[in-house]
C-alpha positions as CSV (number, residue, x, y, z in Angstrom):
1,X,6.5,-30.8,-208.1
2,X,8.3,-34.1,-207.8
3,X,11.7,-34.2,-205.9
4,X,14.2,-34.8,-209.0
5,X,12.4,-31.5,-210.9
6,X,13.2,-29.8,-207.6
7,X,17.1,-31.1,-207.5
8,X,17.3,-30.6,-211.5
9,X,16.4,-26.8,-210.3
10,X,18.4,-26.4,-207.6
11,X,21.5,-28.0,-209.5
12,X,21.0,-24.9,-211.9
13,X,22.2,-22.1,-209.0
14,X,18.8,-20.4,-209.6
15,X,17.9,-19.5,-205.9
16,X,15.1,-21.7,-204.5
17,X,12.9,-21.2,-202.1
18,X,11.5,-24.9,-201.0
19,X,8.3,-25.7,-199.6
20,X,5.3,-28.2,-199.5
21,X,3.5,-30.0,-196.6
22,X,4.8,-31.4,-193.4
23,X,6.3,-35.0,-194.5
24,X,7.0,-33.9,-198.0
25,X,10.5,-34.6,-198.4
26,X,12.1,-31.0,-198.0
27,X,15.1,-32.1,-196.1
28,X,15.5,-35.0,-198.2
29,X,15.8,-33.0,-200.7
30,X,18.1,-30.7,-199.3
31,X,20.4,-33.3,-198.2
32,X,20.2,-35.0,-201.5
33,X,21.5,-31.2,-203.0
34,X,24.1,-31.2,-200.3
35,X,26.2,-34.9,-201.0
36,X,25.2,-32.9,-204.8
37,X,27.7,-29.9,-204.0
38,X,30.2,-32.1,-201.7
39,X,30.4,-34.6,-204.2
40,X,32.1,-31.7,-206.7
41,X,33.5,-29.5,-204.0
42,X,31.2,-26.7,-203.9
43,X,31.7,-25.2,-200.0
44,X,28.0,-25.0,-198.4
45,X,26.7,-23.0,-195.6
46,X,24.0,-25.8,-193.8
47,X,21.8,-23.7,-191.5
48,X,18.6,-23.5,-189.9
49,X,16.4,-20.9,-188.4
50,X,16.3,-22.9,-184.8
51,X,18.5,-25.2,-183.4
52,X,16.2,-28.3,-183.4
53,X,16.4,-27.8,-187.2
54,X,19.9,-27.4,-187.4
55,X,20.5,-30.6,-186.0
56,X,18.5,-32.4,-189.0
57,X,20.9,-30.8,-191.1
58,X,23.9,-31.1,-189.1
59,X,24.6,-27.3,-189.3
60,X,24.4,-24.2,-187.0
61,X,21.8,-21.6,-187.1
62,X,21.7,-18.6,-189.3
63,X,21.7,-16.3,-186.6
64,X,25.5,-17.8,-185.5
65,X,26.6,-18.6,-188.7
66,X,25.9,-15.0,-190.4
67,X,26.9,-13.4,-186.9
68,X,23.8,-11.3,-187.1
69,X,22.8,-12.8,-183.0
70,X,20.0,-11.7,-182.1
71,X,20.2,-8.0,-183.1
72,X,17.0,-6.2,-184.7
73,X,19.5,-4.0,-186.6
74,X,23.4,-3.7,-187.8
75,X,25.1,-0.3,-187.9
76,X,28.2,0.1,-189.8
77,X,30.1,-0.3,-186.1
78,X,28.4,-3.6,-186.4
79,X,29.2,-4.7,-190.2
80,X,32.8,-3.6,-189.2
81,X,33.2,-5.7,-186.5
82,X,31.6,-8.7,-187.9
83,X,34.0,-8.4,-191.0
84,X,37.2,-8.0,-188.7
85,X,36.6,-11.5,-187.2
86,X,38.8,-13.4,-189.2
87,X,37.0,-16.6,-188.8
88,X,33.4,-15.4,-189.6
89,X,34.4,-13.6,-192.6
90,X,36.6,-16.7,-194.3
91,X,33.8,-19.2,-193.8
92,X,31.6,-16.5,-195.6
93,X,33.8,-15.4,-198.1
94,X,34.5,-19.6,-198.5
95,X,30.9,-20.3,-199.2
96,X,28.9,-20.4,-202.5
97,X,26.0,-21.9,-201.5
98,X,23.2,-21.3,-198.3
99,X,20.8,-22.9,-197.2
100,X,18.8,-21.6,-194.6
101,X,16.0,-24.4,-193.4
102,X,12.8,-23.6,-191.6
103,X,12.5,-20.3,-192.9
104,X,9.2,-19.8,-192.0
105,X,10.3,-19.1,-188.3
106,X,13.0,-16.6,-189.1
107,X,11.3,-13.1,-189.5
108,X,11.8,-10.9,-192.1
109,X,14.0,-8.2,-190.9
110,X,16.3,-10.9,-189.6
111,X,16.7,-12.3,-193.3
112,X,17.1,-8.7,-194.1
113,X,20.2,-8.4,-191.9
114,X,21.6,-11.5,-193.5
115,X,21.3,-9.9,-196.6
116,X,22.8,-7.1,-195.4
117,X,25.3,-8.9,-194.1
118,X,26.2,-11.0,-196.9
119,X,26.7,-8.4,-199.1
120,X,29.1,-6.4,-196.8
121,X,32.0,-9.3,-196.3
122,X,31.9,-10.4,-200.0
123,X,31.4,-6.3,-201.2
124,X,29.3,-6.7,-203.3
125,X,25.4,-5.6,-204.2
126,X,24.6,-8.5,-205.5
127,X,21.7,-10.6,-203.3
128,X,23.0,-12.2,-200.6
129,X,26.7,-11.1,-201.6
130,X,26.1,-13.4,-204.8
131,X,25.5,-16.7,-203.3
132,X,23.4,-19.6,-204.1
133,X,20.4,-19.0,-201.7
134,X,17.9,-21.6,-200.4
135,X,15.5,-21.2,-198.5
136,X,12.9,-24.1,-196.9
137,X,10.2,-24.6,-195.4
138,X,6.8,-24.5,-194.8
139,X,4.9,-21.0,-193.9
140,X,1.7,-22.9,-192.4
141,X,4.4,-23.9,-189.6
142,X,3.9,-21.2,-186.7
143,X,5.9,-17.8,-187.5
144,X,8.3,-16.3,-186.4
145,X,8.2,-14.6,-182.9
146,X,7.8,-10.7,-183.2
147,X,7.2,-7.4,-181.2
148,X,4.2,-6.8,-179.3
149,X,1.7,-5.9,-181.6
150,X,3.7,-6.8,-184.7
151,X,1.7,-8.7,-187.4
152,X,2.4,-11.8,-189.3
153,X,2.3,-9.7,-192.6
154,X,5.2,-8.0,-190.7
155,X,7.0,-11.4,-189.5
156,X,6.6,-13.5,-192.3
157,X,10.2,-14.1,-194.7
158,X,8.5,-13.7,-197.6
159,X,7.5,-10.2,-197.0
160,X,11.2,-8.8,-196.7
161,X,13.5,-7.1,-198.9
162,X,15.4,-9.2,-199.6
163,X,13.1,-12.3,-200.8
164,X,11.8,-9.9,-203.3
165,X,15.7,-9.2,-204.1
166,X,16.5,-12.7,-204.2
167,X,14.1,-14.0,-206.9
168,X,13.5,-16.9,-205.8
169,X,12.4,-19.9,-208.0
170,X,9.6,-21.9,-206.0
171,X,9.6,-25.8,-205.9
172,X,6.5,-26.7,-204.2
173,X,6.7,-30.1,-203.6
174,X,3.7,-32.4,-203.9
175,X,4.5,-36.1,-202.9
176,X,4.1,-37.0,-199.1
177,X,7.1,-39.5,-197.3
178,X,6.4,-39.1,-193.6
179,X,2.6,-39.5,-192.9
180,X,2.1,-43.5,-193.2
181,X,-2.2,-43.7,-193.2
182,X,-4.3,-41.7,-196.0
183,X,-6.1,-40.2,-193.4
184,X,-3.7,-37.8,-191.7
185,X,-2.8,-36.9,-195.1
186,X,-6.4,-35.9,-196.4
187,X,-6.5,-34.1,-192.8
188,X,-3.3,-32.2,-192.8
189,X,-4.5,-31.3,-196.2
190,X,-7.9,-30.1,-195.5
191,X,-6.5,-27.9,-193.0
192,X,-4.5,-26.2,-195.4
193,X,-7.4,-25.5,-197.8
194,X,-9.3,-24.1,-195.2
195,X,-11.7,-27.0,-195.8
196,X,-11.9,-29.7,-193.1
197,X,-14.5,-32.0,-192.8
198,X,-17.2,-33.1,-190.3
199,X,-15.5,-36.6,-190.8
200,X,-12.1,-35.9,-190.6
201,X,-13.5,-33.7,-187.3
202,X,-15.1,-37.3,-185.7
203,X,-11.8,-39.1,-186.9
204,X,-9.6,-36.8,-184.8
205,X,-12.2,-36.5,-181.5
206,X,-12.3,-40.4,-181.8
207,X,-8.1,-40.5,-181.1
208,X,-9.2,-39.6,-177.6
209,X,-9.9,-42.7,-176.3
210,X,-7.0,-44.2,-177.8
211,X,-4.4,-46.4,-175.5
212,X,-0.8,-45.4,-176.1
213,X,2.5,-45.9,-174.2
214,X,2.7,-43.7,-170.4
215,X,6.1,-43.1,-171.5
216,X,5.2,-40.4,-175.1
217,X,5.7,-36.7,-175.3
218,X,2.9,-34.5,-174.5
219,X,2.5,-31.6,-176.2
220,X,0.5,-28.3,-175.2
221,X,0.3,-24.7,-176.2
222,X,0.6,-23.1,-173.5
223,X,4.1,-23.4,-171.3
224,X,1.5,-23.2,-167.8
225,X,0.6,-26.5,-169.0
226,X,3.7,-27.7,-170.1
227,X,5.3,-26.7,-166.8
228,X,2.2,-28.2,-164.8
229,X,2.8,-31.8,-166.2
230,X,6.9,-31.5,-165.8
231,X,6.3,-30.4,-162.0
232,X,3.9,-33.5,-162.2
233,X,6.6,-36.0,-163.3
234,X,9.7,-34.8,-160.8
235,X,7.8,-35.1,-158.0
236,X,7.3,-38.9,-158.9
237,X,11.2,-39.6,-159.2
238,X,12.7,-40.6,-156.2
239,X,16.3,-39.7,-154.8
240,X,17.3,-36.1,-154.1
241,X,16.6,-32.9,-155.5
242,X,19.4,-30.8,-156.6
243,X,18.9,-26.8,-157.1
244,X,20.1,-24.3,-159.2
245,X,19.7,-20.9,-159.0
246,X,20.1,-18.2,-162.0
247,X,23.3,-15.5,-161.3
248,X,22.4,-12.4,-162.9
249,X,24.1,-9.2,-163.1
250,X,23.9,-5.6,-164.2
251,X,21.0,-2.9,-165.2
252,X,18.2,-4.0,-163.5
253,X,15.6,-3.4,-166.1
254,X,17.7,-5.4,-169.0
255,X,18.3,-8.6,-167.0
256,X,14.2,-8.2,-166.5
257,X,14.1,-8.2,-170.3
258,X,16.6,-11.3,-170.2
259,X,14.7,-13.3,-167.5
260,X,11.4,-13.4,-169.4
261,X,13.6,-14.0,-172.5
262,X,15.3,-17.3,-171.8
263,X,14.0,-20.0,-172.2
264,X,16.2,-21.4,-169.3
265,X,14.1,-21.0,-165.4
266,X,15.8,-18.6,-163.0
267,X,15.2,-21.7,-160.4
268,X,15.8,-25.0,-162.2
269,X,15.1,-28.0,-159.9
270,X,16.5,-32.0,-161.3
271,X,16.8,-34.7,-160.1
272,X,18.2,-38.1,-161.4
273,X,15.9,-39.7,-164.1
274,X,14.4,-36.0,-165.4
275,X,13.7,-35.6,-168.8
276,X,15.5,-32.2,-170.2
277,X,15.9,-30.4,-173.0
278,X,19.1,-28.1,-173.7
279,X,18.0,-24.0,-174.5
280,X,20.9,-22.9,-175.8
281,X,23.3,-23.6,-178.8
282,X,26.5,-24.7,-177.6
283,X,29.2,-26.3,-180.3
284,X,31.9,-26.4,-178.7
285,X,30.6,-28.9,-176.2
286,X,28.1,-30.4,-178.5
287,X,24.3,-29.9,-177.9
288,X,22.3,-26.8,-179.2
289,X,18.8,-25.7,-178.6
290,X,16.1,-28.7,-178.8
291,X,19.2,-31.5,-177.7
292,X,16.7,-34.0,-175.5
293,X,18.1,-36.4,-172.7
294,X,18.1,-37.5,-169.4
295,X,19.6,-36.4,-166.4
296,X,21.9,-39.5,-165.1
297,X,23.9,-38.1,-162.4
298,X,25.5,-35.4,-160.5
299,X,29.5,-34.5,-160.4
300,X,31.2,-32.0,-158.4
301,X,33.0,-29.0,-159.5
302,X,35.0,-26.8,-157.0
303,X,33.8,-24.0,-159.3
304,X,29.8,-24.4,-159.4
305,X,29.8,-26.8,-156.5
306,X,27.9,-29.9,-158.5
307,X,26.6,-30.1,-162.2
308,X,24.2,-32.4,-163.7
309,X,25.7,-35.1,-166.1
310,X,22.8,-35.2,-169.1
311,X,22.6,-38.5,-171.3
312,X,21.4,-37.3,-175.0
313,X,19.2,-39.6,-176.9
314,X,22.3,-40.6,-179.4
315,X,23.9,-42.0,-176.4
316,X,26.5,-39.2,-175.8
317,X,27.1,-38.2,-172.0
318,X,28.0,-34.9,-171.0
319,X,28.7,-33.0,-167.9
320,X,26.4,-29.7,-168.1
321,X,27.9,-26.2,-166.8
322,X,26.4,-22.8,-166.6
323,X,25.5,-21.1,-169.4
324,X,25.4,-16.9,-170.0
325,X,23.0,-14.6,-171.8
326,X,23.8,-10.8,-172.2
327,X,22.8,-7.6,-173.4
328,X,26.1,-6.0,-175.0
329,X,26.4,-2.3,-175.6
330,X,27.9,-0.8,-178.9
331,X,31.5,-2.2,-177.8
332,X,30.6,-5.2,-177.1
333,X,30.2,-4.9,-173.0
334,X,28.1,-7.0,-171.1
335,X,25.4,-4.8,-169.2
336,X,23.2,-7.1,-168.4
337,X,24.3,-10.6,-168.0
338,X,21.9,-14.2,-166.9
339,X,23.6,-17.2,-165.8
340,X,21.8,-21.1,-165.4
341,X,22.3,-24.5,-166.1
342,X,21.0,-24.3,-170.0
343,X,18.0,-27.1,-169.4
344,X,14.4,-26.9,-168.7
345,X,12.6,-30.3,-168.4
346,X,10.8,-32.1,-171.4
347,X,8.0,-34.7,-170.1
348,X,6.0,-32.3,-171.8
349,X,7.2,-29.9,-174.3
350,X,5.1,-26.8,-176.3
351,X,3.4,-26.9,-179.5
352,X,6.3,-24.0,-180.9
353,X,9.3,-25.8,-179.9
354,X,7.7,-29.3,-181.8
355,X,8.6,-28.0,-184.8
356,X,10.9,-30.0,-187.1
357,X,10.8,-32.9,-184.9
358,X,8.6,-36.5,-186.2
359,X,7.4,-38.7,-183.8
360,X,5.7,-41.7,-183.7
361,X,3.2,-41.1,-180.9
362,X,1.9,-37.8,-179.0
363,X,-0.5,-36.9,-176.6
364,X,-1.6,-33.3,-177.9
365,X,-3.8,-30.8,-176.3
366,X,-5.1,-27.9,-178.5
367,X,-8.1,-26.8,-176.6
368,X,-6.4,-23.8,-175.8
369,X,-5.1,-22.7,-178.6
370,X,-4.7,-19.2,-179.2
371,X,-2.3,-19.0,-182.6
372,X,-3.9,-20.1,-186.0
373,X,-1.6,-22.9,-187.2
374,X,-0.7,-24.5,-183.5
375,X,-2.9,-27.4,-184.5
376,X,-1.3,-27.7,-188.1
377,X,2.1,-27.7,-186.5
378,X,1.1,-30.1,-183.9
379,X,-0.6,-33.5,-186.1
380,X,2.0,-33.0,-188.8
381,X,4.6,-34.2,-186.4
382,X,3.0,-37.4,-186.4
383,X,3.5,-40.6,-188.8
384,X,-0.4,-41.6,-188.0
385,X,-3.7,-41.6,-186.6
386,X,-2.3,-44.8,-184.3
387,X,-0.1,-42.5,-182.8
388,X,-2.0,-39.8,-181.3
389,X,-4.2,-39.3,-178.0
390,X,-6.1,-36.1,-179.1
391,X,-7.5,-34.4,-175.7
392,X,-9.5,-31.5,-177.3
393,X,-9.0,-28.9,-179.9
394,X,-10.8,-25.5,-180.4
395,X,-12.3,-24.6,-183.9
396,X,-8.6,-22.1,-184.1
397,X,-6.9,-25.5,-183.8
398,X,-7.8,-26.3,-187.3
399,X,-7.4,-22.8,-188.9
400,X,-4.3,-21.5,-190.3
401,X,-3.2,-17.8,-191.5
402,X,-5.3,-16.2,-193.8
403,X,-1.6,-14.5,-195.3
404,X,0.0,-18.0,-195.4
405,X,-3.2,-19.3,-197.5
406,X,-2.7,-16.7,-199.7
407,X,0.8,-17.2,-200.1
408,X,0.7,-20.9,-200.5
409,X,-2.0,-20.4,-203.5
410,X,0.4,-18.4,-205.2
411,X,3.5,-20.8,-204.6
412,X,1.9,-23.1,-206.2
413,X,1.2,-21.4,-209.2
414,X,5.0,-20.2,-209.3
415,X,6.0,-23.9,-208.9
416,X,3.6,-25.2,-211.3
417,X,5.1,-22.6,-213.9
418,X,8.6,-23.5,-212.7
419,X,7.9,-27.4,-213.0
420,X,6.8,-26.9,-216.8
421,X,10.2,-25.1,-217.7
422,X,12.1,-27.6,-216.0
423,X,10.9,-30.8,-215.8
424,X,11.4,-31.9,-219.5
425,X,15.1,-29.6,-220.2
426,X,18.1,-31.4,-220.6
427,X,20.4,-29.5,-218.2
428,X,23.5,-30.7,-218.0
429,X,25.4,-27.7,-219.4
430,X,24.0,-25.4,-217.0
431,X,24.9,-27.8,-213.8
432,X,28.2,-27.9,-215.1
433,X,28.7,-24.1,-215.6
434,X,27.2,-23.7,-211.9
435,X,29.8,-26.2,-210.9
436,X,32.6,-24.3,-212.2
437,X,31.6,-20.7,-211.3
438,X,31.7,-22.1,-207.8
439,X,35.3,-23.7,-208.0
440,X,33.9,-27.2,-207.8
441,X,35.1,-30.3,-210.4
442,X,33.2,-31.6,-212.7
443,X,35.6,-34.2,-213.5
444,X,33.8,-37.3,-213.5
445,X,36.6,-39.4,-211.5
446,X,37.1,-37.0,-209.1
447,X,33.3,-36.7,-208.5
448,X,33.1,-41.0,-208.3
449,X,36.1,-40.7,-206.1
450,X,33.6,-38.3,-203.6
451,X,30.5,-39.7,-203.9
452,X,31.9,-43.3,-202.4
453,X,33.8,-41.2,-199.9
454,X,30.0,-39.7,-198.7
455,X,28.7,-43.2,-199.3
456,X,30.9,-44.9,-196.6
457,X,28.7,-44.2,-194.4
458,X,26.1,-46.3,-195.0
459,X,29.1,-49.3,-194.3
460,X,29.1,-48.5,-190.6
461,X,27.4,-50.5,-189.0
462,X,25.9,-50.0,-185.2
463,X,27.9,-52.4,-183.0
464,X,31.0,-50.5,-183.1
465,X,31.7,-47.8,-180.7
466,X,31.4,-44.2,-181.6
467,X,35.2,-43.9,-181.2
468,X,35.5,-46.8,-183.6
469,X,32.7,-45.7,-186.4
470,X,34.8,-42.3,-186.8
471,X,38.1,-44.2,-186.6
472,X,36.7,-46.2,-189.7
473,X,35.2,-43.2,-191.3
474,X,38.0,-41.4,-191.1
475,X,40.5,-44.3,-192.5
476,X,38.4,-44.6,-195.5
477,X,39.6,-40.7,-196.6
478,X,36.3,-39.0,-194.9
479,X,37.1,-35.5,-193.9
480,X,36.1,-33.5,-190.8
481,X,32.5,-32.6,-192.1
482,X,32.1,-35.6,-194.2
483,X,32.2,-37.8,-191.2
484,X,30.0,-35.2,-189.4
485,X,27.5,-35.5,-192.2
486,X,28.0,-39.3,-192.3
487,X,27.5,-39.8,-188.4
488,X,24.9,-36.9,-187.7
489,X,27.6,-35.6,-185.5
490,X,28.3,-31.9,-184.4
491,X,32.1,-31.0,-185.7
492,X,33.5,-30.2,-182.5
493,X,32.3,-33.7,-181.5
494,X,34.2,-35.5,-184.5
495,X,37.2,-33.2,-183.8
496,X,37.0,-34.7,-180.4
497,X,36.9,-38.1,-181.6
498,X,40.1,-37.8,-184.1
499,X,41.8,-36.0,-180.5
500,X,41.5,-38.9,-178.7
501,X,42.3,-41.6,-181.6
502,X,45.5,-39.4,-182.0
503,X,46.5,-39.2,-178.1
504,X,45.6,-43.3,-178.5
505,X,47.9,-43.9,-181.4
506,X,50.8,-41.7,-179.8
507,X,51.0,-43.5,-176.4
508,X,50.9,-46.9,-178.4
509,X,53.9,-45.2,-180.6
510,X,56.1,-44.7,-177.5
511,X,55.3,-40.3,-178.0
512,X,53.4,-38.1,-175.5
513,X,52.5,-34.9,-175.7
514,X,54.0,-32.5,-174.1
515,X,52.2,-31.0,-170.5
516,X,54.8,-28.2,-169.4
517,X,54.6,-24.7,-169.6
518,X,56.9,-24.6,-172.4
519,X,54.3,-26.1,-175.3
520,X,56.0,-26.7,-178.5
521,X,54.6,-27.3,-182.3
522,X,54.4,-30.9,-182.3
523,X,56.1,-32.2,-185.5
524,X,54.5,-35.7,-185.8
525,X,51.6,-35.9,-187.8
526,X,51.8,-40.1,-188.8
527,X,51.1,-41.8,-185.2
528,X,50.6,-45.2,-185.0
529,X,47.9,-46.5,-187.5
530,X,46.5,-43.2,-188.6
531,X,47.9,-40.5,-191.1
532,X,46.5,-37.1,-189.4
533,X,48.7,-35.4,-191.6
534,X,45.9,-34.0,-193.6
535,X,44.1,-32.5,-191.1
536,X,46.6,-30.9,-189.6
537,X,46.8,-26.8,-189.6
538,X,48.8,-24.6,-191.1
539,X,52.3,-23.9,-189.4
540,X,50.4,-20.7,-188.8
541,X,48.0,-21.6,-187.0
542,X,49.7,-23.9,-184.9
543,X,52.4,-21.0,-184.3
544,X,49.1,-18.8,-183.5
545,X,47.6,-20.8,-180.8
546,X,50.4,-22.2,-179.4
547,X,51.5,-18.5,-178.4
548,X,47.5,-18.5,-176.6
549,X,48.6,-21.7,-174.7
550,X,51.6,-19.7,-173.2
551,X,49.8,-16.6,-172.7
552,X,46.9,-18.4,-170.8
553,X,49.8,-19.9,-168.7
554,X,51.5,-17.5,-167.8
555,X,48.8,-15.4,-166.6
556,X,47.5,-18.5,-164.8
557,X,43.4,-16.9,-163.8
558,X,42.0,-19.7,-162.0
559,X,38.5,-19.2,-164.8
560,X,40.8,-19.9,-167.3
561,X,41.3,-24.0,-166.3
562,X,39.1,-26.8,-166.5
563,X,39.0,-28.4,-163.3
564,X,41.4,-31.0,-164.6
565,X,43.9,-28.6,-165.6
566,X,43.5,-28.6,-169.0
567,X,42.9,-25.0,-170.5
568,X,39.0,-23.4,-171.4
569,X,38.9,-23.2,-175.2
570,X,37.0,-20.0,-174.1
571,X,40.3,-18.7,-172.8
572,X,42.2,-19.6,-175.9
573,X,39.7,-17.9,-178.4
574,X,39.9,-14.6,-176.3
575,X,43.4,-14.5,-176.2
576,X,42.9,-14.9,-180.1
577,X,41.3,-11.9,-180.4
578,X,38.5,-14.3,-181.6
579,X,40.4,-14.3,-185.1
580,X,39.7,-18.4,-185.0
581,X,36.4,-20.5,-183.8
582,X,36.5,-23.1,-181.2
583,X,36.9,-25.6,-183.7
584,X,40.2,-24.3,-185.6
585,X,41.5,-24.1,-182.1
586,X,40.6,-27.3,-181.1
587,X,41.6,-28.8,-184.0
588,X,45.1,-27.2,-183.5
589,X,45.5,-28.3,-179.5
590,X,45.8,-31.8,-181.2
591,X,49.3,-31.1,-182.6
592,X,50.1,-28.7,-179.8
């Protein structure tokens, strides 16, 4: 199915599920649907299944945005609680369209509980509370991870409830954008038939002998290797080692269970110059799970003693503290509790946490691979042949899941039958009913008016600073999440941006904001060049966490300050009751 069949489908509110080979143009697409629903005001959950692919789409996982966590199951206790948290259940309730990415690694009960959830906040039976569902991905990608002993007929999305209660619509699409030569192409595609060739075999064993850059990721399925050529690589850096040990706490059994879970080592050793990667989602500060940099210093902190300051590869510098993982009981208790730095290092990375990335050139190793579809995963990250350094490959390397095969046959089918329904029908009327029976305009000056406000982005430029590119964003009439879109930013980092424009333009204006114990509701909202008047809170609100910022005061716990004095946003959302997110709160501190 060609892309615009696929948009003329998805325009229609029919709920989609996406797929077709690596390099196909899914996220494209799904970013194409997205300016779509902005464009005309339709509110749109962005997600992913992991938090590499979240960043592609510059949206959280499903696990955090749906609340469901990591839970295997919801009781009613659970679907309570989830609904009382006022700020998961308006951005819910606000949404009419979701779109989950990378489905193929979310397992089935965990779409399930989404379901489940769905339909709880918005009370209603309907599929997914009556949303606009998407789904994407590609099921020969590797699955999800499962119980011991569970099988991929178990794991797999497409075996769950709920995709049978959703309906979906398949769009299987067939043109191919990432994979530059013919020849990966006819190879990634052989694998999928089950077909491949003692020619393409020779083409791939001849990539051995290839010379490519030292300085390439290395990817390997197993994490002893993985580990083995990270050791490798900090022992060659010079200057001096700093350590960091985990903290864990409680039953001695569960923090077992959460030691072999998390991803983060329970000894972490850096040094200045390592390659890391972040292992844990973390908005409010602004990396997530997959975030890859380098380790360019050390600060103290008269908490932790010293942290590691971590340059991300889009420039941004950050000062990294300890992160926690628990195991909560029924009210929400901590009973077993795991503490580290959230890094691991990245010279060499696994086959499983590849996935969604493309890169231009690779060093793979899949002689010992023990999952059908490590191989798949691995060469469709590539753009070419050029690019990769092949060290070996077993003959599981090039199989995939007999399930998935038989899954994909029948996708296609669907799609084929979708694409003959769709691709001629003038649908206008019904993109226009979807429009409306999602609150969106289908005005057509309003929708111009949008569409150049998304477009601005492309008018950036590069040489400005990151301050400057969301000061001009921003004056052009971009709001919070269109300049996030436009700039491939996190929100929190774009509300950080517009904070310190606004404390810029006040001390230019002669105003400061005010540091004493007695914080009042700012009244200015037009400071110096910029009108922030429009993305200011409710009185409210304002009212709401300015009460917080007294309480935290008064009480004065030495874990509630930053080291610089300022309050932990932590602190504020827990003397919330957690009825706002990090970012309504930070969004309000500017005006406070």
């Amino acid at each position: 199915m060609k892309q615009s069949t696929a948009l003329n489908i998805l325009k229609s509110g029919k709920n989609v599920f996406l797929t077709g080979s690596a390099g196909a143009g899914k996220t494209y697409t799904l970013n194409q649907y997205i300016e779509y629903l902005k464009a005309r005001k339709v509110p749109v959950a962005v997600t992913a299944s992991t938090g590499i692919a979240a960043t592609h789409m510059n949206g959280m996982t499903i696990h955090t945005w749906s609340g469901i966590g990591i839970k295997d199951v919801l009781t009613d206790h659970d679907l309570k609680n989830l609904k009382d948290r006022k700020y998961l259940r308006d951005h819910i309730e606000k949404a009419q369209v979701l779109i989950i990415d990378e489905i193929s690694m979310l397992h089935a009960r965990q779409l399930d509980l989404v379901n489940q959830v769905l339909k709880y906040i918005k009370d209603t039976d309907e599929p997914f509370g009556g949303m606009q569902v998407i789904v994407a991905g590609d099921f020969f990608q590797l699955p999800p991870v499962g119980k011991s002993g569970e099988s991929n007929r178990e794991k797999f999305a497409f075996m769950s409830a709920a995709w049978l209660e959703a309906g979906f619509s398949i769009c299987y699409l067939s043109e191919q954008h990432r994979q530059q030569d013919n020849q990966l192409n006819i190879i990634l595609n052989e694998i999928r038939l089950g077909q491949i060739s003692q020619h393409s075999i020779k083409t791939l064993q001849s990539t051995q002998q290839q010379a490519l850059d030292s300085d390439i990721t290395r990817l390997f399925t197993h994490n002893v290797d993985v580990d083995q050529i990270n050791e490798q690589h900090l022992d060659g850096l010079k200057g001096k080692a700093h350590h960091f040990h985990a903290q864990t706490d409680g039953n001695e059994k569960l923090v077992m269970t959460l030691t072999s879970s998390v991803r983060a080592p329970q000894d972490l050793m850096l040094k200045k110059g390592a390659k890391v990667m972040f292992v844990k989602n973390n908005f409010e500060e602004g990396y997530i799970n997959g975030s890859l940099g380098e380790v360019i210093g050390f600060s103290k902190d008269d908490e932790f003693g010293e942290l590691p300051e971590v340059k991300l590869r889009d420039g941004t510098k950050m000062v990294v503290s300890p992160a926690e993982w628990s195991i909560n009981n029924e009210q929400g208790k901590a009973i077993a509790s795991f503490k580290q730095i959230p890094l691991r290092h990245a010279w060499a990375i696994t086959v499983h946490k590849s996935q969604g990335m493309t890169l231009e050139a690779a060093e793979i190793d899949l002689s010992q691979t023990f999952e059908k579809g490590q191989g798949y995963v691995a060469l469709s990250r590539l753009k070419s042949l050029e690019g990769l350094r092949l060290l070996g490959f077993n003959q599981k390397a090039l199989e995939l899941d007999s399930l998935a095969m038989k899954a994909d046959q029948r996708f296609q089918q669907l799609s084929a039958e979708a694409e003959s329904i769709w691709q001629d029908r003038d649908t206008t009327l019904v993109h226009d009913d979807f429009i409306k029976k999602c609150g969106g305009t289908t005005n057509p000056k309003d929708i111009a008016r949008y569409e150049k406000r998304l477009k601005q982005k492309a008018g950036t430029g590069i040489s400005a600073s990151t301050l400057e590119q969301t000061r001009e964003l921003y004056e052009k009439g971009l709001d919070i999440e269109e300049i996030a879109l436009a700039r491939s930013l996190t929100i929190a980092t774009v509300i950080n941006h517009l904070a310190k424009l606004y404390e810029q333009a006040n001390t230019k204006s002669g105003g400061s904001k005010s540091n004493s114990k007695e914080t009042n509701v700012t009244e200015t909202e037009n400071v110096g060049e910029l009108n922030f008047e429009r993305i200011k809170p409710q009185k409210e609100v304002l009212q709401a966490v300015s009460r917080a910022v007294k309480q935290v005061k008064k009480q004065n716990l030495p874990e509630s300050f930053n080291e610089d004095g300022s309050i932990r946003l932590r602190s504020l959302v827990d003397a919330l009751n957690n009825e706002m997110g990090y970012n309504d709160v930070r969004l309000a501190l500017m005006f406070i």
